[in-house]
N, C-alpha and C positions, 0 to 999 in steps of 0.2 A: 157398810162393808163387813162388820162381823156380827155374830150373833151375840143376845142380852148371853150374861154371862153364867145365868140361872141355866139358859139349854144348856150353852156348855159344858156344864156340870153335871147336866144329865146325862149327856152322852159318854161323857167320860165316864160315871159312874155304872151304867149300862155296859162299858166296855169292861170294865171292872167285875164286873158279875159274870160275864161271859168268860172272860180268862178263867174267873174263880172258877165257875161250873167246867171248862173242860180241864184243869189241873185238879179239882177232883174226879175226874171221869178218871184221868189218868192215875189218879191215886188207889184205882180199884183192879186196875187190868194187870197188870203183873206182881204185884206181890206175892200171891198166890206160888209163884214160880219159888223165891228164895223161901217161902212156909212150906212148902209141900213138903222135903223131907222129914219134916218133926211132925207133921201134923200125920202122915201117913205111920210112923212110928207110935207115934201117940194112940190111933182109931186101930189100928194093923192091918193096915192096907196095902194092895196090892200097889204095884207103880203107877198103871194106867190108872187108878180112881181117878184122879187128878182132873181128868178127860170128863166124867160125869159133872163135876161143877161146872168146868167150862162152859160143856154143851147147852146145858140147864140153863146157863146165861144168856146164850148166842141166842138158843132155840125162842126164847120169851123176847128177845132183843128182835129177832124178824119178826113173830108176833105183832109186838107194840109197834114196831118202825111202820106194817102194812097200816095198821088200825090208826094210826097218827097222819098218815097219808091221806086216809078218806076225812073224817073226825079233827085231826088235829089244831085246824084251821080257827075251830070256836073254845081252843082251850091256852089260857092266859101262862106266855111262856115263864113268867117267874113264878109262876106257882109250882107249874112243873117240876123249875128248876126244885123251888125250895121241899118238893114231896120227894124228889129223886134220894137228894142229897139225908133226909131224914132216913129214907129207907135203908140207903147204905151205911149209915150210922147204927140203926139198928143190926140188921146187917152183920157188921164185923164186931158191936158188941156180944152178938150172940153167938159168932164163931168163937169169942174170947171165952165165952162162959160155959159152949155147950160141951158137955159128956157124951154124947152120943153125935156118932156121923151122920143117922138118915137126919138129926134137926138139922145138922148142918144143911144139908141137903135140900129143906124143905125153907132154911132160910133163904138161899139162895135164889128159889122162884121169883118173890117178887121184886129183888135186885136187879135182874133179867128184864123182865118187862120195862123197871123206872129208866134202866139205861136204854133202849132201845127208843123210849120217848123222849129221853133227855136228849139223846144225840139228834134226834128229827128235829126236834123243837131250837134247839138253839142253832143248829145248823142251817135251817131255814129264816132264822129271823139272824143270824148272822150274814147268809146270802142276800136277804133282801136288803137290808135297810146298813151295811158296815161296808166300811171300803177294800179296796182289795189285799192293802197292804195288812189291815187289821186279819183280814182271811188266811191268810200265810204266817202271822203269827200264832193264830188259834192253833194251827198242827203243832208248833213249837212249845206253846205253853201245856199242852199235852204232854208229851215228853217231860218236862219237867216234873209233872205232876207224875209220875212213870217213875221217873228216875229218882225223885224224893223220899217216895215208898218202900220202893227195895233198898234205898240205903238207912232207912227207920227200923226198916225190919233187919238187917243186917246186923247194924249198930244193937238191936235190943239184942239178938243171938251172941253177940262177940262177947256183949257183957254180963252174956249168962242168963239173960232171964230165957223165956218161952217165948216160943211165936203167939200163944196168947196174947203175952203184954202189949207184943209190936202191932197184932191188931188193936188190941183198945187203946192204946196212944193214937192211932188212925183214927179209930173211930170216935176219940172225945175230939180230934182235930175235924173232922166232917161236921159231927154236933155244931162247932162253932161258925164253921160256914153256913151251918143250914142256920144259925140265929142270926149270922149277915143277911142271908138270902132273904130271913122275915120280915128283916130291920128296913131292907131298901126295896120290898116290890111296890111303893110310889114311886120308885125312877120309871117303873112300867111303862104310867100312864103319861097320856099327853103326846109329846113330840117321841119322834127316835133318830138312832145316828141312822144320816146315810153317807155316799162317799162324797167329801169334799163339805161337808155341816150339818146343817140340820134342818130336817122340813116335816112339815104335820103329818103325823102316823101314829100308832099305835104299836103295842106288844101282841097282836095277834095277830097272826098271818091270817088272810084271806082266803074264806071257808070256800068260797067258789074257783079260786085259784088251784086249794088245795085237792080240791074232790075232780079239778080236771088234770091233774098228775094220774092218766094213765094208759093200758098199755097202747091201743090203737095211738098212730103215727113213727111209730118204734119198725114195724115193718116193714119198709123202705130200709131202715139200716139192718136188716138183721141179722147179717153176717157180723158187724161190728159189735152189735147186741152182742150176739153168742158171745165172740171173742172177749167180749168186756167183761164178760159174766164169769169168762172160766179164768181170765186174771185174775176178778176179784176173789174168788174162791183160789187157785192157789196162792196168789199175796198170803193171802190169811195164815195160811199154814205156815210159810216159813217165816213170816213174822213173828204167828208166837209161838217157833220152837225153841229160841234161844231163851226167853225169857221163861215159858214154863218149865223146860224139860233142862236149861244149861245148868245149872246149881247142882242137881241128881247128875249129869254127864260130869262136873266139875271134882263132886266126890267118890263117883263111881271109880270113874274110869283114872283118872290122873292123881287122883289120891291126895286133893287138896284139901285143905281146913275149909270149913264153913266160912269164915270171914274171908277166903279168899272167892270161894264160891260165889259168896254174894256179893262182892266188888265185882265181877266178872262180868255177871248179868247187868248189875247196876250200870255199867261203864257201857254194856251194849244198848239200855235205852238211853243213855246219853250219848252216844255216837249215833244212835237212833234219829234222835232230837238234832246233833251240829249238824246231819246230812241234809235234813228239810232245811235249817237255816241256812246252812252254802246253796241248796238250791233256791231258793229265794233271793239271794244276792247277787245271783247267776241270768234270774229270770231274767231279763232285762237286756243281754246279753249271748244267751243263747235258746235255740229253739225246746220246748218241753221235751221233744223228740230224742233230740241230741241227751239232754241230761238224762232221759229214762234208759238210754243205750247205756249210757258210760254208768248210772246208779248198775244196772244189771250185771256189767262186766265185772264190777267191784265186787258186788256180793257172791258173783259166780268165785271170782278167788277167792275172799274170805271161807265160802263153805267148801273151798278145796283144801284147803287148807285145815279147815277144820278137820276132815272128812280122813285127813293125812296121819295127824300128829294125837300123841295122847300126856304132849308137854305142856302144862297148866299155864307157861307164860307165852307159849303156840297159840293156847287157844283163845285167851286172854286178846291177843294181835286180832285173830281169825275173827272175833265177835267185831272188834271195834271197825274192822273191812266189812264185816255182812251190816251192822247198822247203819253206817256211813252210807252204802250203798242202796239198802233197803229205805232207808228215811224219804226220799222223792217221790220212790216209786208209785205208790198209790194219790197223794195230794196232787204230783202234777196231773195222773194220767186221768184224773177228774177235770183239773183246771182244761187240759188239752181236750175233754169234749165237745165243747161248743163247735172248737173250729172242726171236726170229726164230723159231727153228725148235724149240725145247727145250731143256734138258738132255739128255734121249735120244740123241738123233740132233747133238747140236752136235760134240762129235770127229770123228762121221763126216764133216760137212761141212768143220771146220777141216783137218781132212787132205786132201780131196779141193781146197782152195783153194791150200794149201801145192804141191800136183801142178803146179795150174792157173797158178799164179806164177812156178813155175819153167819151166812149159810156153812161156810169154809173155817169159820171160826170154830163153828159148834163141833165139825166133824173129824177134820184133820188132826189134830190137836189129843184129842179122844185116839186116833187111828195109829197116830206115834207112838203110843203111850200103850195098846193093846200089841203093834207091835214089838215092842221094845220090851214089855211082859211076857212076852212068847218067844224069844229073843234073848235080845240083851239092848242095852242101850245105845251102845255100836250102829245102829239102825238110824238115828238120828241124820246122821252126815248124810249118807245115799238118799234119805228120802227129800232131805231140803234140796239136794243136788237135782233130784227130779220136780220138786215144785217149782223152785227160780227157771229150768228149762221150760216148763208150762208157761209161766209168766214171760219169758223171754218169747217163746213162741206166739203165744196171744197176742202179746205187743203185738210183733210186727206184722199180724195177719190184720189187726185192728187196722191198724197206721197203712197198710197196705191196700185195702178194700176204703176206707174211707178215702187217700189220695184219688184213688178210681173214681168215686162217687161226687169227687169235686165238683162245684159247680161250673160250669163253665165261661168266659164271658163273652155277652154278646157278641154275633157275627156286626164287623161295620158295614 
């Protein structure tokens, strides 16, 4: 009835790496937001810079994500893991050390590619071989790893040191993951988890599996396609405005301290993070549909609200409504494509949204940030106000042309 006690220690321990590799994925995406102002201070840089890392990121992240798609199939995901987590350690050591901005810049390249594999790679052998429930907590331990960050970096500002230090406390803390990651990639081999125990498989995805993820059979939905595409590309944007650009709006405009600043932010990826997990505990109980309505409605208030007030404990509220509500948005409207377009053709689309997110990553983000340089930071509010209406829009042309395309059943 159960298994020797040796798998299940594998699996567990494989489940364990997995957490670990997406709470440091999240240990890399927003911090950036509560460093920017010292660090822009420090280089003398314009506001929008900020935008050039990112994109530099995203840009190398679609790269790696297409090139792991054909390729990825014969490459051993803990190593991956463990070259990812190495690079971003170097990485943020060298943001800590470096004098000049183009090194920063030029560190940042390969950061970009390792995350764009690292997210295929685990993602893929987390869909194949993990159960659903372990799936829903991946976005969660995400978030934490998000939220842990900006509050390191925070705490190191409050107590006076530099955003240098807060990176290299990040980055001796990655070094030590990537000496986990060394330590266990024998859990790799042999068996893997799947939902409900354990059965023989391995830590590579199937190279023939992987290299038939593509675009023919997408066709047939291509309405859906589009729609799904220009979600995932707005999602992106008003995802990370609050987190890059809220800390600079925090001090800017409402004339907050730094350490408020950066609880602000901190508080929005963790409102970030409890909205995926309400929607998880929801699952079960209501339709993905339903919850992507009411995530939407939410965040449409919080960024009205934002969009309103230039009161620091306004905007404080306003972030913890746009997380809350933003947190589902994207993990259901993944989960929800099976029943949308198939089984068939669902990889092909979750890949090509995975593209389309990072696409919206690279450029939005950047686009805030040149207008708010040209501008003022005031821009922030209107523009999210017009991506969440994209994203609301998309939805429901998606949900709307897919109900059409329902199968139907037999005539008796």
């Amino acid at each position: 009835m159960f298994e020797k006690t040796g798998e299940q220690k594998r699996r567990f321990a494989i489940l364990c790496l997995l957490y670990a590799g997406f709470i440091s994925l999240g240990m890399t995406d927003a911090v950036l937001g509560v460093a920017w102002p010292g660090m822009r201070l420090d280089f003398g840089l314009p506001l929008g810079a900020a935008g050039i890392l990112v994109g530099v990121t995203k840009i190398g992240g679609i790269i790696s994500c297409l090139v792991y798609g054909y390729f990825g199939g014969r490459w051993h995901v803990g190593r991956i893991m463990l070259a990812f987590s190495l690079i971003l350690a170097v990485e943020f050591f060298g943001y800590a050390a470096s004098p000049w901005w183009p090194l920063v810049v030029v560190l940042t390249i390969p950061a970009g590619f390792g995350i764009g594999a690292v997210v295929s790679a685990m993602s893929a052998y987390a869909a194949k071989y993990c159960s659903s429930r372990d799936m829903a907590l991946v976005n969660c331990v995400w978030g934490v790893g998000v939220t842990c960050s900006t509050v390191m970096m925070t705490s190191m500002l409050r107590s006076g040191y530099s955003w240098r230090t807060g990176y290299a406390v990040i980055a001796a803390l990655l070094a030590l993951v990537s000496a986990a990651f060394f330590a266990a990639l024998g859990a790799w081999r042999g068996r893997a988890c799947v939902a409900g125990g354990l059965e023989p498989g391995n830590a590579r995805v199937s190279a023939g599996a992987s290299r038939r993820i593509v675009f023919p059979g997408l066709v047939k939905y291509r309405r859906v396609f589009a729609a799904n595409c220009v979600y995932s590309v707005a999602y992106s944007g008003v995802e990370l405005a609050p987190g890059l650009w809220g800390t600079t709006f925090m001090l800017d405009v409402t004339g907050a301290s730094i350490e408020t600043a950066g609880f602000t932010v901190s508080l929005y990826w963790a409102s970030l993070t409890a909205g995926r997990a309400i929607a998880g505990a929801l699952a079960s109980r209501v339709s993905d549909v339903r919850v992507l309505r009411g995530g939407v409605v939410t965040a449409f208030l919080g960024i009205a609200i934002f969009t309103v007030t230039r009161n620091s404990l306004a905007v404080l509220g306003a972030f913890v409504l746009i997380g809350l509500g933003l947190g589902p948005l994207f993990p259901l409207m993944l989960h929800d494509i099976p029943r949308r377009v198939g089984d068939g053709a669902s990889p092909r689309m979750i890949g090509v949204m995975m593209g389309a997110n990072y696409l919206g990553a690279a450029v939005l983000p950047a686009l805030m940030g040149f207008a708010a340089s040209r501008s003022s930071i005031l821009v922030m509010g209107p523009m999210m106000a017009f991506f969440i209406a994209v994203v609301a829009a998309s939805h429901e042309f998606s949900a709307f042309n897919a109900l059409y395309k329902r199968v139907r059943p037999p005539a008796k």
